[in-house]
C-alpha positions as CSV (number, residue, x, y, z in Angstrom):
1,X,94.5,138.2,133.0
2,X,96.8,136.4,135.7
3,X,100.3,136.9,135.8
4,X,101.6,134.1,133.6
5,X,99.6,135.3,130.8
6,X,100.5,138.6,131.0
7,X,104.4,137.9,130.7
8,X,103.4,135.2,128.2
9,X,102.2,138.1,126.5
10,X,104.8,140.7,127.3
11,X,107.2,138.2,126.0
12,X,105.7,137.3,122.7
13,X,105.7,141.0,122.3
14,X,109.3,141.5,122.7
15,X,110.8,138.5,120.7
16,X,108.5,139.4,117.9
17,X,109.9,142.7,118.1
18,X,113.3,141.9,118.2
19,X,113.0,139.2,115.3
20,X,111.5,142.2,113.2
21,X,114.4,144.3,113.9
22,X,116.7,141.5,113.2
23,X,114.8,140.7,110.2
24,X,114.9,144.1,108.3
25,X,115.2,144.8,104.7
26,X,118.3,143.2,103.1
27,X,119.7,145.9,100.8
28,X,123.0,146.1,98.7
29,X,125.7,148.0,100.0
30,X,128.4,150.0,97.3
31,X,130.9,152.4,98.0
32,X,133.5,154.5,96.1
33,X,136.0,156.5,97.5
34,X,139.2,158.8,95.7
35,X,142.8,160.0,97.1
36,X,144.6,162.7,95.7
37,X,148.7,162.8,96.4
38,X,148.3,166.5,95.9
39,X,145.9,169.4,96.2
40,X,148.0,171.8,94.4
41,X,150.9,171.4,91.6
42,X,152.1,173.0,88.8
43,X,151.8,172.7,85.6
44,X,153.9,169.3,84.1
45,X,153.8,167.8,87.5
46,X,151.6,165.0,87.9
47,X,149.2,164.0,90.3
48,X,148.4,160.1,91.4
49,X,144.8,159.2,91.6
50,X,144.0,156.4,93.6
51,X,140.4,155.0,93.6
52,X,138.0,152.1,95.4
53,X,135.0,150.7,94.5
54,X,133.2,148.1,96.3
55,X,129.8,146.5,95.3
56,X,128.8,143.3,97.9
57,X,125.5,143.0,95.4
58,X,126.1,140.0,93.0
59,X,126.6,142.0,89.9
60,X,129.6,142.7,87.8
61,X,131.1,146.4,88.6
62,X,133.3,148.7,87.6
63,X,135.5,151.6,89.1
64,X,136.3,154.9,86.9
65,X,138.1,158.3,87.5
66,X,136.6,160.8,85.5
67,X,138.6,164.2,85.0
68,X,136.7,167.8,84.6
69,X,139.3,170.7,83.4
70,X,137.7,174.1,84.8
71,X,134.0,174.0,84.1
72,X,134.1,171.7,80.9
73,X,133.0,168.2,80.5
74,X,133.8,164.8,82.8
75,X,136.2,162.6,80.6
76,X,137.2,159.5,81.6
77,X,140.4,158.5,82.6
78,X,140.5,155.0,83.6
79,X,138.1,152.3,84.2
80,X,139.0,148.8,86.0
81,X,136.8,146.0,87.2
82,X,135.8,147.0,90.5
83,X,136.5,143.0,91.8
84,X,139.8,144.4,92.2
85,X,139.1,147.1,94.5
86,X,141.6,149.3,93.7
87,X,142.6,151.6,90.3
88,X,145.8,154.1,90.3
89,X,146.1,156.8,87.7
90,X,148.6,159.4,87.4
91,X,147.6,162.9,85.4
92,X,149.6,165.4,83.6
93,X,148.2,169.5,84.8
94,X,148.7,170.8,81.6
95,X,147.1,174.3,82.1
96,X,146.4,176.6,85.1
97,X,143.6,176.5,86.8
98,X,141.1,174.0,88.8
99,X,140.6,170.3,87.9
100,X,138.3,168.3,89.2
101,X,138.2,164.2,90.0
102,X,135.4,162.0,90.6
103,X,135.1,157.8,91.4
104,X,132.0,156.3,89.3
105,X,130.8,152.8,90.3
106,X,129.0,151.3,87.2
107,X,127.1,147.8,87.7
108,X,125.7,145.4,85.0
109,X,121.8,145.5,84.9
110,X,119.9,143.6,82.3
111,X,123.5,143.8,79.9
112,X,123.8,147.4,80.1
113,X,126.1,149.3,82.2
114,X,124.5,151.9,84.4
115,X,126.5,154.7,87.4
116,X,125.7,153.2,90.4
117,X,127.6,155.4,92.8
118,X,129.6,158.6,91.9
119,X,132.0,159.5,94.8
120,X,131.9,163.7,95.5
121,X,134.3,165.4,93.5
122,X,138.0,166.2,94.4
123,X,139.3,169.7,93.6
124,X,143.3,170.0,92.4
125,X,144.9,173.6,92.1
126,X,147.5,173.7,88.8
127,X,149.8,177.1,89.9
């Protein structure tokens, strides 16, 4: 092979390469994410919840803060479309103890609403 070839070659190689990486798989990107004002409060004080939810997929979404008291049930508190990117709660401690917080994302799929995303759970102390 003479030399032209061979970086003819080597070339072809390279930009196919690179155009494969470029290429890649085009996937839909979500995220949820939850601030506490407090991680410890008494009981009658309240503590603000703010949430974000963000879908870039072309689906209708929505954001949700869900509330576990010690080791019981989630129970939601709030749920907002998710096009607005941003929900605030407030919650009462009513009792001692640990309560918990999460961020669902829920999308739209075939008219149904299914969790796309649940953020990791937030731990608040009630003295």
């Amino acid at each position: 092979m003479n030399i032209a070839l061979r970086r003819t070659v080597a070339t072809a190689v390279v930009v196919a390469g690179l155009v494969g990486i470029a290429a890649g798989t085009a996937s839909a990107k979500s995220d949820v994410t939850l601030s506490v004002s407090t991680h410890t409060l008494r009981v009658g004080q309240s503590v603000k919840l703010t949430a974000w939810g963000d879908d870039d997929a072309a689906r209708a979404t929505y954001a949700c803060i869900d509330q576990r008291i010690g080791s019981g049930a989630w129970h939601q508190l709030a749920c907002s479309p998710s096009a607005e990117r941003r929900l605030s709660v407030n919650s009462r401690a009513h009792q001692r103890g640990k309560e918990q917080f999460r961020v669902r994302l829920l999308a739209s799929q075939g008219g149904h609403l299914v969790t796309d995303r649940i953020s990791p759970a937030t731990t608040v102390t009630v003295r």
